[in-house]
N, C-alpha and C positions, 0 to 999 in steps of 0.2 A: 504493500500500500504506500508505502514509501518515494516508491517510485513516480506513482500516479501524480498531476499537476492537478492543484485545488480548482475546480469549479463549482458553477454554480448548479449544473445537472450533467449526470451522466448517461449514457445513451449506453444499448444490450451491446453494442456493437464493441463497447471500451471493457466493460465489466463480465460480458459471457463470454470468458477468452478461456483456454485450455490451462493456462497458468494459472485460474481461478478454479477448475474445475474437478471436483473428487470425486466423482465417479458416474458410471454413465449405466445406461442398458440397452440399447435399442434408440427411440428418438427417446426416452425418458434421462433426462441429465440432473446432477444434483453438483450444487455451486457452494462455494466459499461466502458465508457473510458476517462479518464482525461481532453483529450484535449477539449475535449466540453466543460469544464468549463468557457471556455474564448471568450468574445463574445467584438467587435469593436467596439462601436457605433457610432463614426467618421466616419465609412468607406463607402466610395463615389462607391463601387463593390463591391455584393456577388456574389460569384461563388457559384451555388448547385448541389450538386451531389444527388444523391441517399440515401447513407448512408456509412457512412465508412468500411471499407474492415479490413480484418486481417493484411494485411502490416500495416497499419497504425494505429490499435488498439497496436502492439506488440510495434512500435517504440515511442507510445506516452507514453506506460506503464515503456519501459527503461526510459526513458526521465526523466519523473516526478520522478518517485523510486529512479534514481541517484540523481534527484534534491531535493527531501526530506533525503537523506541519508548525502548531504552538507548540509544540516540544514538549506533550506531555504524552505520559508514558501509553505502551498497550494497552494494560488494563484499564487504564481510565479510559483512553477513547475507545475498548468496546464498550462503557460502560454506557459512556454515553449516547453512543450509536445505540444503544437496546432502548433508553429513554425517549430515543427520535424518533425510534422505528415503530415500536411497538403496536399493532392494531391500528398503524397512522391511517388517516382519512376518515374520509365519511364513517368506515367502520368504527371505528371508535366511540364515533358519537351516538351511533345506532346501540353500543356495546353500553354504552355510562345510563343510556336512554332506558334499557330493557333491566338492568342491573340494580339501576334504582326505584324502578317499577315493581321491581320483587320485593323490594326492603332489605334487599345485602346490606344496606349503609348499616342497618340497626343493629342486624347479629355482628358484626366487626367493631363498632362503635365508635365510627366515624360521621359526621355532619353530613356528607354528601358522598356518593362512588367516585365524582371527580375527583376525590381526593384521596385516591388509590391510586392514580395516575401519575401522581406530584411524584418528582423524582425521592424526593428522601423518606417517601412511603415505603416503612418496610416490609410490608404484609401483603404487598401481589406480586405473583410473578407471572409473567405473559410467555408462551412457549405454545409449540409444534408438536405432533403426532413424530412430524419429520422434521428436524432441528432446523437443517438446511434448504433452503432453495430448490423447489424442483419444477424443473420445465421441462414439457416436452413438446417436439417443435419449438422451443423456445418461447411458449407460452405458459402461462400460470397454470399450474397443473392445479385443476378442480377438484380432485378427490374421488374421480367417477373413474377415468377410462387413464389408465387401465384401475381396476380397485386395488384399492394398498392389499386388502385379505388375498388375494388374488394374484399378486403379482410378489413374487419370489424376493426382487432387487428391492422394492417401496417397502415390502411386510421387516425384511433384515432391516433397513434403516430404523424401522419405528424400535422394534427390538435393540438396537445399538445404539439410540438414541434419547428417545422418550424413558424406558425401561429405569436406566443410569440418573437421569434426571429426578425423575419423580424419588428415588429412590434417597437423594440428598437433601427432599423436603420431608419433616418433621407431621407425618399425615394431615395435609392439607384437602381445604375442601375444594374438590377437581373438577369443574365446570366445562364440560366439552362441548366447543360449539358448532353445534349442526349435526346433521346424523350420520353424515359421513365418518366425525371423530367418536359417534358415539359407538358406531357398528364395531369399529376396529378397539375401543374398551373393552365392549363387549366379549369378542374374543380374545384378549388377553385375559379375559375374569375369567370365559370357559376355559383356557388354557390355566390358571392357578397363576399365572406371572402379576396379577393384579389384585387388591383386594376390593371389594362396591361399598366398604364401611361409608365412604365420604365424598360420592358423586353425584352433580346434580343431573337428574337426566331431564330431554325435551328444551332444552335451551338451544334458540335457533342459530343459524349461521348468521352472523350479523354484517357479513357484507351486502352493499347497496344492490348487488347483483344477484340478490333472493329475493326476487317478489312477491315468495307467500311467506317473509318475515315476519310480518304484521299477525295474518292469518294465523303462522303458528305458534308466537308466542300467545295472543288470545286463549289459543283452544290449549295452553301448558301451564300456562299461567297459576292457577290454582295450585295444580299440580306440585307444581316450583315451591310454590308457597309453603305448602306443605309439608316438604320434602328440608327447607329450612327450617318449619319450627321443632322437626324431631330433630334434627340433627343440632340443633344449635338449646333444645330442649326449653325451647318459647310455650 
């Protein structure tokens, strides 16, 4: 990263390069991104997504390169990169929207879910089924085609990645978002590699590019609710 010249955006064509790239299978690629470096172990909520997207691969690459070009060390600018990246855009705000709709602020006992976002909040941590970047064709890979259960090279990364992670948080309450990260919990729970003590299920995928987001937190909603006040023993 060293190398790279600070700008103000990067383009796939600077950042999806072979020197950036850990491993492939077919058109499915999996990339290098800083912000994975930095991992919570305090934190009382992970949020999982699927895997990080290219908004968030480009803004965590600005992030860190600016933060190494101030001369300050690795760890700080992955640290910081994770704080830029994380669920950046519209998703986020659809994520703070639905999160405090449930009443997470109260069983945490914070003012607002915004403020689990605030960098010196120690109690969330935001993470991946698949820690790293994965495109195929060089697109955002969805979570459908090819399915992580399904496919040999996506199922080992969740295994080699997610598995290690969750493993260095102190049983947190695991909130997977959409039913793509929920399917592949799932089989990690029928597998025994996981425990359901502390998972919220029916929590939708909160990118702007779900349109029955609305629809399905509605019909979970309750659900949700529910499912917090045993857990949190409201």
């Amino acid at each position: 990263m060293n190398s790279f010249p600070e700008k103000q955006k990067y383009s796939k064509a600077e950042l999806l390069i072979n020197e950036l790239k850990l491993n492939s299978s077919g058109k499915v690629e999996m990339f290098y991104s800083p912000h994975n470096e930095y991992i919570k172990p305090s934190a009382e909520v992970m949020l999982v997504g699927i895997t990080p997207g290219w908004q968030q691969m480009e803004i965590a690459f600005r992030t860190a390169i600016k933060a190494l070009k101030d001369q300050q060390s690795f760890e700080h600018a992955c640290k910081e990169a994770k704080f830029a990246a994380r669920m950046a855009g519209t998703m986020r705000a659809n994520l703070v929207h639905m999160l405090q709709e449930i009443g997470l602020h109260h069983y945490l006992s914070v003012p607002h879910v915004q403020r689990l976002f605030e960098p010196e909040c120690p109690i969330l941590h935001t993470t991946s089924l698949i820690r790293f970047p994965i495109f195929v064709d060089q697109q955002n890979y969805n979570g459908h085609l090819p399915s992580i259960r399904e496919n040999t090279f996506l199922y080992h990364a969740v295994l080699g990645s997610f598995l290690p992670e969750v493993n260095q948080l102190n049983h947190p309450l695991i909130i997977p978002l959409g039913k793509s990260v929920e399917a592949v919990l799932r089989q990690l729970l029928d597998e025994g590699r996981i425990k359901e003590e502390r998972i919220l299920w029916g929590f939708p995928h909160p990118s702007g590019a779900n349109g029955h987001r609305v629809k399905q937190f509605e019909n979970s909603k309750a659900g949700m609710q529910d499912i917090l006040r045993s857990m949190f023993k409201f």
